[in-house]
MARBA-3410 file (N, C-alpha, C, O; in Angstrom, 1 decimal):
208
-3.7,57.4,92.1,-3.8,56.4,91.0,-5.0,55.6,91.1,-5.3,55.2,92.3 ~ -5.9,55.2,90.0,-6.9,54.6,89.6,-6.7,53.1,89.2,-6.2,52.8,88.1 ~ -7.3,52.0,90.4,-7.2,51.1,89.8,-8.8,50.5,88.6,-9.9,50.9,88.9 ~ -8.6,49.9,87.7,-10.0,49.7,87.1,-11.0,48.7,87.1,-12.1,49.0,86.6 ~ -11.0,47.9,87.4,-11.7,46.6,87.4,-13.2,46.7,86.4,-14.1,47.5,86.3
-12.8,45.2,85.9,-13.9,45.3,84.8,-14.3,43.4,85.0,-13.7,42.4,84.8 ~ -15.7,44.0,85.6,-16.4,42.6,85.3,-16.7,41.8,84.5,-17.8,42.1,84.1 ~ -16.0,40.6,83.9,-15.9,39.9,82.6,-16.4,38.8,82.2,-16.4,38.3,81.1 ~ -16.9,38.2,83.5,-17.2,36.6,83.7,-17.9,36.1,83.7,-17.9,35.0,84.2 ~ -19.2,36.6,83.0,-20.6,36.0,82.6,-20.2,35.6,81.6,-19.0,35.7,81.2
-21.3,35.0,80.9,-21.0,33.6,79.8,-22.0,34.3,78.9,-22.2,33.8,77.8 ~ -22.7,35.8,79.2,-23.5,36.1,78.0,-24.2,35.3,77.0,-24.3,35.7,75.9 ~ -25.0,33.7,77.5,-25.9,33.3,76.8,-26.6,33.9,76.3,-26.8,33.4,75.2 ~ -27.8,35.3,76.5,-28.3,35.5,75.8,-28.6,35.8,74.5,-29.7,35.8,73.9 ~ -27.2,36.3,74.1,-26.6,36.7,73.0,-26.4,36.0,71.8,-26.4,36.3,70.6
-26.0,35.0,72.4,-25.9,33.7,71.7,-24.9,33.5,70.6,-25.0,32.7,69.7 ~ -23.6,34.7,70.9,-22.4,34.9,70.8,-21.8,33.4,70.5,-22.4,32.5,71.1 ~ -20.7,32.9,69.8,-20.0,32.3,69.4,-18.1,33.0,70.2,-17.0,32.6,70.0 ~ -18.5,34.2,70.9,-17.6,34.6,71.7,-17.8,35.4,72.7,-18.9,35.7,72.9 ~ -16.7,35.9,73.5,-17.3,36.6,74.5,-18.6,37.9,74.0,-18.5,38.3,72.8
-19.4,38.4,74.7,-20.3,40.1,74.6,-18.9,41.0,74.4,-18.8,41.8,73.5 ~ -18.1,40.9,75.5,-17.3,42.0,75.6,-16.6,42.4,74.5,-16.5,43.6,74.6 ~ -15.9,41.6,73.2,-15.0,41.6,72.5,-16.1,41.8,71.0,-15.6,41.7,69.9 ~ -17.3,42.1,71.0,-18.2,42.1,70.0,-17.9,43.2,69.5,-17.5,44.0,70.2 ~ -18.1,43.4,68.1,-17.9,44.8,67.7,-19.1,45.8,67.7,-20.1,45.2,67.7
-19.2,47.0,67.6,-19.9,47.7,67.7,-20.3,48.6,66.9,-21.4,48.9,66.4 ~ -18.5,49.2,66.8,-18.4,50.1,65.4,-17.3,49.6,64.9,-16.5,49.1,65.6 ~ -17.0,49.7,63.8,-16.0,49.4,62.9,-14.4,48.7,63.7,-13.9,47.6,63.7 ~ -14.1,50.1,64.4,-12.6,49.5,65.4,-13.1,49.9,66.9,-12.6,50.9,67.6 ~ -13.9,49.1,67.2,-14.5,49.2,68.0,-15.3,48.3,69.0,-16.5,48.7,69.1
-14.9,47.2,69.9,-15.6,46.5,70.6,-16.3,46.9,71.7,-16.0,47.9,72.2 ~ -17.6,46.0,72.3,-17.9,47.0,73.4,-17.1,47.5,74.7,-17.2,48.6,75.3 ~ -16.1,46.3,75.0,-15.4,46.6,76.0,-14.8,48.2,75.8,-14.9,49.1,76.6 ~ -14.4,48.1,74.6,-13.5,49.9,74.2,-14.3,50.7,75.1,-13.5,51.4,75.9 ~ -15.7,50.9,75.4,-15.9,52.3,75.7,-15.7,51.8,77.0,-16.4,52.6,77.7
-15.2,50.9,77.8,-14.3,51.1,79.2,-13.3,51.2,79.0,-13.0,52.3,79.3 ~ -12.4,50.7,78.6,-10.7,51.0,78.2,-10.9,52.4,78.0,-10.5,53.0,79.0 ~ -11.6,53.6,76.8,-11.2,54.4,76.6,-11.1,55.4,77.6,-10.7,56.5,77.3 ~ -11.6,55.2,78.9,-11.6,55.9,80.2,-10.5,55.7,80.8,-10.0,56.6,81.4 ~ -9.6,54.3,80.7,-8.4,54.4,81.5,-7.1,54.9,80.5,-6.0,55.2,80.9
-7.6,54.9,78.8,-6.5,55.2,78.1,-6.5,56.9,77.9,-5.6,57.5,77.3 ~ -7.5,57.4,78.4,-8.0,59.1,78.2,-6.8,59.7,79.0,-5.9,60.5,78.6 ~ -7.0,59.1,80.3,-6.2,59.9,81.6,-4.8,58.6,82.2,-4.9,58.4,83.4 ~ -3.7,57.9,81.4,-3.4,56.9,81.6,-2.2,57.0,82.8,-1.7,56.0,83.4 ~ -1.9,58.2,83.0,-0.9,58.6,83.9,-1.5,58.2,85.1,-0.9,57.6,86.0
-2.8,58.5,85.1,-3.5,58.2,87.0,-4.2,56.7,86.7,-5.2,56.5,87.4 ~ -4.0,55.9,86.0,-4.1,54.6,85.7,-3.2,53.5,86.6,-2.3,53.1,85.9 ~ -3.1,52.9,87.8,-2.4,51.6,88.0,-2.5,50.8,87.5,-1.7,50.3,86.8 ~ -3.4,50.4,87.6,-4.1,48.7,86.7,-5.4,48.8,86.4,-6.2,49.4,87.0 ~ -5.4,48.0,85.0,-6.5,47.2,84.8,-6.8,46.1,84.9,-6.5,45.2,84.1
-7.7,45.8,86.3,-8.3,44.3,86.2,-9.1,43.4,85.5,-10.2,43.4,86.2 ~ -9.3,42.8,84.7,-9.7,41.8,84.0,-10.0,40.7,84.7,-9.1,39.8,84.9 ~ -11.5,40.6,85.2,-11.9,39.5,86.1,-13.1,38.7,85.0,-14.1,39.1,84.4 ~ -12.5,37.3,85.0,-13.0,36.2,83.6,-13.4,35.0,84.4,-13.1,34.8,85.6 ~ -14.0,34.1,83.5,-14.4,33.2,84.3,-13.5,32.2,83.1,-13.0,32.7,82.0
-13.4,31.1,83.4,-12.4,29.6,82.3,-12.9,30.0,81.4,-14.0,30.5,81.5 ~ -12.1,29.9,80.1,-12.4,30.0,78.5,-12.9,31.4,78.0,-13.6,31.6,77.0 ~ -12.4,32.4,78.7,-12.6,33.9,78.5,-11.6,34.7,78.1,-11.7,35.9,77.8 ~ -9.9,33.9,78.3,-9.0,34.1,78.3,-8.8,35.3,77.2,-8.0,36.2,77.5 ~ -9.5,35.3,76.2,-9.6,36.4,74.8,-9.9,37.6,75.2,-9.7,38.4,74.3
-10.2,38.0,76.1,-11.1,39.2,76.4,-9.7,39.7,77.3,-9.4,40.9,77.1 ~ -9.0,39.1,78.2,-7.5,39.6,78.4,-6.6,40.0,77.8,-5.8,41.0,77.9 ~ -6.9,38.7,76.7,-5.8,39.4,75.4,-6.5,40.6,74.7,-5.8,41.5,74.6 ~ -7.4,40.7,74.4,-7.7,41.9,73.7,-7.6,42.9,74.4,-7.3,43.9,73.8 ~ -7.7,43.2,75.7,-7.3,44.7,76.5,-6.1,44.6,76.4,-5.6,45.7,76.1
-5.0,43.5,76.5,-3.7,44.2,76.5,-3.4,44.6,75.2,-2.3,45.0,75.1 ~ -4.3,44.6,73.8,-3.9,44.7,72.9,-4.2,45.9,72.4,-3.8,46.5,71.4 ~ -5.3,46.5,73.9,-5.8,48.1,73.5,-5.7,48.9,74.3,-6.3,50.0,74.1 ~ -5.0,48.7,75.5,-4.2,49.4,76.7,-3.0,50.2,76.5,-2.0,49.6,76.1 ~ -3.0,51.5,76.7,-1.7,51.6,76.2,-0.1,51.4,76.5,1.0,51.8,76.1
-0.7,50.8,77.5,0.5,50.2,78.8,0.2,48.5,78.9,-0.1,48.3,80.0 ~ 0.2,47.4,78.1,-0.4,46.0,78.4,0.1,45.5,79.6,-0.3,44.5,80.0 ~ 1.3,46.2,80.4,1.7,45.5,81.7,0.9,45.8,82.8,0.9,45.1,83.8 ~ 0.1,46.9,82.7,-0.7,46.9,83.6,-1.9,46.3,83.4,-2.8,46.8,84.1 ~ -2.1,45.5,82.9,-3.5,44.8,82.9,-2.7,43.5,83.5,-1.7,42.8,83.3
-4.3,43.4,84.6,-3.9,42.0,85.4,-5.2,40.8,85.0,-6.4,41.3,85.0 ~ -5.0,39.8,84.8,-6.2,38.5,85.0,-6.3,38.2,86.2,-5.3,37.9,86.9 ~ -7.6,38.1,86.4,-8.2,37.5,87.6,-9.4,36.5,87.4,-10.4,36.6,86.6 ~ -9.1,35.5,88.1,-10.3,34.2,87.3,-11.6,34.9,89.1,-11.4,35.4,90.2 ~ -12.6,34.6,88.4,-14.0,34.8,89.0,-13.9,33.8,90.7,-13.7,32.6,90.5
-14.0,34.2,91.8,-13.9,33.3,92.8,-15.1,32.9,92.9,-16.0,33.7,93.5 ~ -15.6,31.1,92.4,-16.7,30.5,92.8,-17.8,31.0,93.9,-19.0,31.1,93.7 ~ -16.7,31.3,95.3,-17.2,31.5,96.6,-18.5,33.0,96.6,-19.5,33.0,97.3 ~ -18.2,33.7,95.9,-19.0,34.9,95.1,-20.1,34.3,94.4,-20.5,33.2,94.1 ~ -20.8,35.8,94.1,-21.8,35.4,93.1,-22.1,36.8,92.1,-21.4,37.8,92.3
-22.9,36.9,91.3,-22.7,38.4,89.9,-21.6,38.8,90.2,-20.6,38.4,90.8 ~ -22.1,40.2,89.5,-21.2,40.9,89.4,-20.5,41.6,90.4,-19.3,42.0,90.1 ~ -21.2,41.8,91.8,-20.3,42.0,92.9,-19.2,40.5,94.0,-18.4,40.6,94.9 ~ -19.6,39.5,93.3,-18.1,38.6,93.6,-17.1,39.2,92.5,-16.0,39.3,93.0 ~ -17.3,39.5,91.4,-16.1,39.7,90.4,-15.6,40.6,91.3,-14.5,40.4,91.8
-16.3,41.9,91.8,-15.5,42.9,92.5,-14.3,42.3,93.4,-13.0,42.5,93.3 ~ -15.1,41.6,94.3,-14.5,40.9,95.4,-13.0,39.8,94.6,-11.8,39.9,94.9 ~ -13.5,39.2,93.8,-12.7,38.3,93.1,-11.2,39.1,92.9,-10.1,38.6,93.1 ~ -11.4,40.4,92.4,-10.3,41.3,92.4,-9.3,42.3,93.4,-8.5,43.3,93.1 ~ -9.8,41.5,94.6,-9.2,42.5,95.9,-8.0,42.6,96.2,-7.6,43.5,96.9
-7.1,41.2,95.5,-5.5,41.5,95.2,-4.9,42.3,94.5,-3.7,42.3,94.4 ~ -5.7,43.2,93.7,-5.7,44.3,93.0,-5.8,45.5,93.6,-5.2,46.6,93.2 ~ -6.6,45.3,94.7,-7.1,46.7,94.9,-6.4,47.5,95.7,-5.7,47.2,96.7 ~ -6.7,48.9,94.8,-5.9,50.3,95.2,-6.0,51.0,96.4,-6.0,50.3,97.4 ~ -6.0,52.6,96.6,-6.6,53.1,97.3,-7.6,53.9,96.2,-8.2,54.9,96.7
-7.7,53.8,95.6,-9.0,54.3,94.3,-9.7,53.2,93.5,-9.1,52.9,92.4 ~ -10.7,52.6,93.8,-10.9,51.5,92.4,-11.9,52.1,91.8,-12.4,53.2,92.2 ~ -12.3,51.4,90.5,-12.8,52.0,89.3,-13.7,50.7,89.1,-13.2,49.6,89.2 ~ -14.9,50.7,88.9,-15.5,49.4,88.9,-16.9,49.7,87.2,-18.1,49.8,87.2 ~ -16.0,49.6,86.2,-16.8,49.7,85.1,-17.1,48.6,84.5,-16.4,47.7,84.3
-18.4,48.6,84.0,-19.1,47.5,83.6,-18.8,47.5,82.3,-19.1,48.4,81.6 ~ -18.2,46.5,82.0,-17.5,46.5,80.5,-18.4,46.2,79.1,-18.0,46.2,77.9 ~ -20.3,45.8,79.9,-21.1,45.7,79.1,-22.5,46.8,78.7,-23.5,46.8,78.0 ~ -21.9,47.5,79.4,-22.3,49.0,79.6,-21.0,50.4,78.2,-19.8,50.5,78.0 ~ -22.3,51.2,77.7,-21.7,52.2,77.1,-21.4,53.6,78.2,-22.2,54.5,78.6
-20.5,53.5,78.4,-20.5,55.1,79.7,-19.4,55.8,78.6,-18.4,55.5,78.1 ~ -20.6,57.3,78.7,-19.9,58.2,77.9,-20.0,59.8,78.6,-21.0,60.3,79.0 ~ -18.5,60.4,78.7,-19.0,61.5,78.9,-19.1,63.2,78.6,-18.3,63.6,77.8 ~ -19.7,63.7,78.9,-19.3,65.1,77.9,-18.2,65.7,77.8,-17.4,65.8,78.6 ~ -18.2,66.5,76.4,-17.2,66.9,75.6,-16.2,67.0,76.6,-16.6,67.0,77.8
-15.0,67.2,76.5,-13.8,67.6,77.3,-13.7,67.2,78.6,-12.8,67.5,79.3 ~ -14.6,66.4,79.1,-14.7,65.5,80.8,-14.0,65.0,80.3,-13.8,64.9,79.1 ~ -13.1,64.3,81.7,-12.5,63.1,81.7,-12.7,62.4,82.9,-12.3,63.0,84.0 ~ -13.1,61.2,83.0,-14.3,60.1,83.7,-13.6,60.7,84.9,-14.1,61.5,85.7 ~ -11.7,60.0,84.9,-11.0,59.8,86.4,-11.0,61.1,86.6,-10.7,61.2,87.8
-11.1,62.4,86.0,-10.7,63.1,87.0,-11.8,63.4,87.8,-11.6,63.4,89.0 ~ -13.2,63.7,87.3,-14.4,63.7,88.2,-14.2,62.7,89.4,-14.4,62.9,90.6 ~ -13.7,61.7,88.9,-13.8,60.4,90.2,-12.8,61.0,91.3,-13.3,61.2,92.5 ~ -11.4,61.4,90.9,-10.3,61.8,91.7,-10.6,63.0,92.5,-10.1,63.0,93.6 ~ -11.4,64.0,92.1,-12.4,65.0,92.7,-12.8,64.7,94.2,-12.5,64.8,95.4
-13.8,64.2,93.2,-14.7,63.7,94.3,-14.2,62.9,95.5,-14.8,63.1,96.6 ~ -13.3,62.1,95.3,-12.6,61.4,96.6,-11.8,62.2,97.3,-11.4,61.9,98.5 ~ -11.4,63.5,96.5,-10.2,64.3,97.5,-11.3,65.0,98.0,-10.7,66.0,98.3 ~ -12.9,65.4,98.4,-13.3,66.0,98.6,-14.2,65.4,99.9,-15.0,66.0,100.6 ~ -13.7,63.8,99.9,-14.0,63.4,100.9,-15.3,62.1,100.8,-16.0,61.8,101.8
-15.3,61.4,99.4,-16.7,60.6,99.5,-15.9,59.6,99.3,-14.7,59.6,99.0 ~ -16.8,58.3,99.6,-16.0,56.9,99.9,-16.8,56.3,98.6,-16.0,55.6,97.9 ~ -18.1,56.4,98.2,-18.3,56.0,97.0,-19.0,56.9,95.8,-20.1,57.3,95.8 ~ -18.3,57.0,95.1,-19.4,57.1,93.6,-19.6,56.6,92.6,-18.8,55.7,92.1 ~ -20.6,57.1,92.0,-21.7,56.5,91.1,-21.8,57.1,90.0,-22.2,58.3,90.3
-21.5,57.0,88.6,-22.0,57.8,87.3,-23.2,56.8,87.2,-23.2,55.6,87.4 ~ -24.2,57.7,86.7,-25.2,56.8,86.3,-26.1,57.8,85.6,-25.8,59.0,85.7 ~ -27.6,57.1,84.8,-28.0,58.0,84.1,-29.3,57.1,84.2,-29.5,55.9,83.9 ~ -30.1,58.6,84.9,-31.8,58.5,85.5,-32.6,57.8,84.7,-32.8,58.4,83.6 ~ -33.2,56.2,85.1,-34.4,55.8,84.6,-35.1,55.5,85.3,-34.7,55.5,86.5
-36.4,55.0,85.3,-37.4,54.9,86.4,-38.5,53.9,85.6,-39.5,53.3,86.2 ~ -38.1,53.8,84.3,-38.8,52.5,83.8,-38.3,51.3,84.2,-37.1,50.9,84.0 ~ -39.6,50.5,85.2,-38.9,49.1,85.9,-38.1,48.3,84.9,-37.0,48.0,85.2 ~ -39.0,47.9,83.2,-38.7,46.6,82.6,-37.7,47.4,82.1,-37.4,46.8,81.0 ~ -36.9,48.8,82.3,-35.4,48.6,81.5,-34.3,48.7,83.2,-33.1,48.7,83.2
-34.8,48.9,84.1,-34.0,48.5,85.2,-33.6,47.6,85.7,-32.6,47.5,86.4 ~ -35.1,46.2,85.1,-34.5,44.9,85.8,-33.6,43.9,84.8,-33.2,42.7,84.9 ~ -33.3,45.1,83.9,-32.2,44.4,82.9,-30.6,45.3,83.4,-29.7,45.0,82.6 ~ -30.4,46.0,84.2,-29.3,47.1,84.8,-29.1,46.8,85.9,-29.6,46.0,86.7 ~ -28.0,47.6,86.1,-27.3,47.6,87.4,-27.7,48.6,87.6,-27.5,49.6,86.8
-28.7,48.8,89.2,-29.8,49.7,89.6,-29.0,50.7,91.0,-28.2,50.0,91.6 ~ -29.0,51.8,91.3,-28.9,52.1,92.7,-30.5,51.9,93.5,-31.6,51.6,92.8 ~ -30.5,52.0,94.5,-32.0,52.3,95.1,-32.0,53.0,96.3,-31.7,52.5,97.3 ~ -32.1,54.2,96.2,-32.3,55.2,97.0,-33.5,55.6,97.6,-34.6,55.7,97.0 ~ -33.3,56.0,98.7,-34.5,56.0,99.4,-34.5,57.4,100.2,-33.5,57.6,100.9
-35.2,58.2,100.3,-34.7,59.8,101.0,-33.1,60.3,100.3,-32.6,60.3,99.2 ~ -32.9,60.6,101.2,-31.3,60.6,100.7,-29.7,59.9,101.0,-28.5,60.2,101.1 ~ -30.7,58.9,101.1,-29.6,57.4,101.2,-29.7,56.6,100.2,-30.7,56.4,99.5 ~ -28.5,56.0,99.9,-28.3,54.5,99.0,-28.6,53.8,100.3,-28.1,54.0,101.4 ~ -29.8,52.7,99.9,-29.9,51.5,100.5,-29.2,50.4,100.1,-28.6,49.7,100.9
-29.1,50.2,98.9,-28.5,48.9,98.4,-28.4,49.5,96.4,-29.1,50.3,95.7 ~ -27.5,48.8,96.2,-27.1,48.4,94.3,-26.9,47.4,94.1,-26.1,46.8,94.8 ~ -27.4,46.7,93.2,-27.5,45.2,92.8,-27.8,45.0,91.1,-28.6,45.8,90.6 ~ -27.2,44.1,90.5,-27.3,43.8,89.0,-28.2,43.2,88.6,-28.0,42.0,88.5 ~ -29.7,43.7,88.1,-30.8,43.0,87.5,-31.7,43.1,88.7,-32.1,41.9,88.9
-32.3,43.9,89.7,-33.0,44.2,90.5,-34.6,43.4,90.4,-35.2,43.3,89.3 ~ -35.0,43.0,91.2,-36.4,42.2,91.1,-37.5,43.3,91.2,-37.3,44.3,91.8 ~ -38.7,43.0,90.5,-39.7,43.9,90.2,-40.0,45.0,91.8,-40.3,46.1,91.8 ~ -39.6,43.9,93.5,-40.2,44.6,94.2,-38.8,44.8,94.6,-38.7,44.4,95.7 ~ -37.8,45.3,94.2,-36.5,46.3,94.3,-36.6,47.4,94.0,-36.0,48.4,94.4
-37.5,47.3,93.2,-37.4,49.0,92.1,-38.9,49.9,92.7,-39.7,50.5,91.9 ~ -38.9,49.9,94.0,-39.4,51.6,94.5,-38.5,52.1,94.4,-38.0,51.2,95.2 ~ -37.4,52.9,94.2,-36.5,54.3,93.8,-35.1,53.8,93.1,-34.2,53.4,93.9 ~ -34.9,53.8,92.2,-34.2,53.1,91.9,-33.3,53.8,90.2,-34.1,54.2,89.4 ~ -32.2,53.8,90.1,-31.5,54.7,88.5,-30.6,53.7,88.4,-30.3,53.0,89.3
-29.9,53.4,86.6,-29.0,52.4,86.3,-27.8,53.4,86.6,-27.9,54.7,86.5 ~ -26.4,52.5,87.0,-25.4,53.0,86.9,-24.6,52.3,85.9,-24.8,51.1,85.6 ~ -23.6,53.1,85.3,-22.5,52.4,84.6,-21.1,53.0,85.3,-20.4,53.3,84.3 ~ -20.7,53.2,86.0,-19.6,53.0,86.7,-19.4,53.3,88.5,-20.1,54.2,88.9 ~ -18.5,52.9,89.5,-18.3,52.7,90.2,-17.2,53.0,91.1,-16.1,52.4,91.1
-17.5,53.9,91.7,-15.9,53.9,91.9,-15.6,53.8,93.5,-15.9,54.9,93.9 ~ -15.2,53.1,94.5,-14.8,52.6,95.7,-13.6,52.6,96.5,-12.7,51.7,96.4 ~ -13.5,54.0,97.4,-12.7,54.0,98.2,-12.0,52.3,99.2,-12.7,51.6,100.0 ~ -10.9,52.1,99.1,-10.4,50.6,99.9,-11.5,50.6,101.3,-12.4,49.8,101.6 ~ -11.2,51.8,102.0,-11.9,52.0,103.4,-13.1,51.6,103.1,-13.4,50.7,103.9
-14.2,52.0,102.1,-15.4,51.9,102.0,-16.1,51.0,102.4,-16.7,50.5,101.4 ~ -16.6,50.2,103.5,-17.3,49.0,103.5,-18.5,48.8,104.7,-18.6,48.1,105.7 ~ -19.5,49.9,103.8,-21.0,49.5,104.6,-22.2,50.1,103.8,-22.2,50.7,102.8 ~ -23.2,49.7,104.5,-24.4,50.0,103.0,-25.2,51.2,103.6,-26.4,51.4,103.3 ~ -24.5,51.8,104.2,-26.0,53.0,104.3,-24.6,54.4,104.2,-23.5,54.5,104.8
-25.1,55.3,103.3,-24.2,56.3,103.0,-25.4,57.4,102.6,-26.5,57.3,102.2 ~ -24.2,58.9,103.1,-25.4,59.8,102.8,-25.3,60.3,101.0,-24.2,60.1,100.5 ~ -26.0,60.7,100.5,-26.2,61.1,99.0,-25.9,62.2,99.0,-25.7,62.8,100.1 ~ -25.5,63.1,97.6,-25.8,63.9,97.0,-25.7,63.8,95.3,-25.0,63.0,94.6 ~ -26.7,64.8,94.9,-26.3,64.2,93.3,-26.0,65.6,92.5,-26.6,66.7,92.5
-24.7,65.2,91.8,-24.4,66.5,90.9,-24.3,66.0,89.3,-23.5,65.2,88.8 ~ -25.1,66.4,88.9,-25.1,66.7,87.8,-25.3,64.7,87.0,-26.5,64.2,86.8 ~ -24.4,64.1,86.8,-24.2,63.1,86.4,-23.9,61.4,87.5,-24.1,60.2,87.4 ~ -23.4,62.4,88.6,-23.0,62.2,89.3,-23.6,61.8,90.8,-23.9,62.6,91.6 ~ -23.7,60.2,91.1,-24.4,60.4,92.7,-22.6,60.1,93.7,-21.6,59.3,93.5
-22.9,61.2,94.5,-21.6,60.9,95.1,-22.0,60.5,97.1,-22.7,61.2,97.8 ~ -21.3,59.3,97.4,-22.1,59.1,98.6,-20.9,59.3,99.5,-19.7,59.2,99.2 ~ -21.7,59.7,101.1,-20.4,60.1,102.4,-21.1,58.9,103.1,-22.3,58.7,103.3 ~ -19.5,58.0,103.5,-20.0,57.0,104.0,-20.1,57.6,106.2,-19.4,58.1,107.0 ~ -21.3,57.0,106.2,-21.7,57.2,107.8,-22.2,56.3,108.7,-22.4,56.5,109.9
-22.4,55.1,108.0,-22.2,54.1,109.1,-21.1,52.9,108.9,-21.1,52.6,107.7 ~ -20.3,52.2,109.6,-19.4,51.5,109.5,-19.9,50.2,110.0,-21.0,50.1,110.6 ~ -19.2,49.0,109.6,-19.7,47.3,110.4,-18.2,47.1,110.6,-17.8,46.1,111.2
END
């Protein structure tokens, strides 16, 4: 079972929204959040929860997933823990949630995948086959559209580090990701790589 978590809790000034980014429309019945939901409503059986992590006055962005889930009991709110910071405190913010599978999709991110894929089962794969993390993402190598992304940065064939909006001297090797997915066990930063297809899938080998 797949838990989801979706980081919610920026305040999206740039936008200059009169409401949340997430709940913006896109296409007709269509907000951007949808193209994360429609990954947990594709395969809803291997679905536990959806986490909804918001910061005060975001409350809308809860209600509208339970309004497009096709299970609304499984969507949980979680407010942003101060003690954190970006988008990896939201993760953290959500750890009373977490599964033995999490799902860490950026709800301001379009992740789409080809015809007849379905996101969780690639994810569910790959963890019965033994990786503690993976990565969908899609190869860029232009700095000024990476220091607007959530970057991996690989180096030989290691993840060194991933971080959201990378600084100019972050980006020697570096691709955006739009989703995440984290075994509970997983918790250290040097992992070995492989990349298939869409896919960077890492074996975790050192521990703290």
């Amino acid at each position: 079972m797949l838990t989801y978590i979706l980081p919610s809790a920026g305040k999206g000034t740039r936008l200059g929204l009169p409401y949340p980014k997430e709940i913006h429309r896109v296409l007709p019945n269509s907000s951007l959040i949808d193209f994360s939901l429609n990954h947990a409503n594709k395969n809803i059986e291997t679905t536990e929860s959806v986490v909804i992590v918001i910061s005060p006055g975001k409350e809308i962005v809860v209600d509208y997933v339970r309004s497009r889930v096709e299970y609304n009991s499984i969507v949980k709110k979680v407010f942003f823990n101060e003690n954190y910071y970006d988008w990896p405190g939201s993760i953290h913010s959500a750890e009373l949630y977490f599964g033995a599978f999490n799902v860490v999709l950026l709800p301001d991110s379009v992740l789409e995948t080809k015809e007849n894929e379905v996101l969780s089962e690639k994810f569910i794969k790959e963890f019965k086959s033994g990786a503690d993390l993976v990565f969908a993402y899609l190869g860029e190598f232009d700095s000024k559209v990476l220091m607007k992304l959530g970057a991996l940065n690989v180096v030989g064939s290691e993840v060194k580090d991933f971080c959201d909006k990378p600084s100019i001297k972050d980006l020697a090797s570096s691709t955006p990701f739009g989703a995440l997915l984290v075994s509970h066990a997983a918790a250290a930063p040097k992992y070995s790589i492989s990349w298939k297809g869409q896919f960077a899938v890492m074996k975790l080998i050192l521990r703290h």
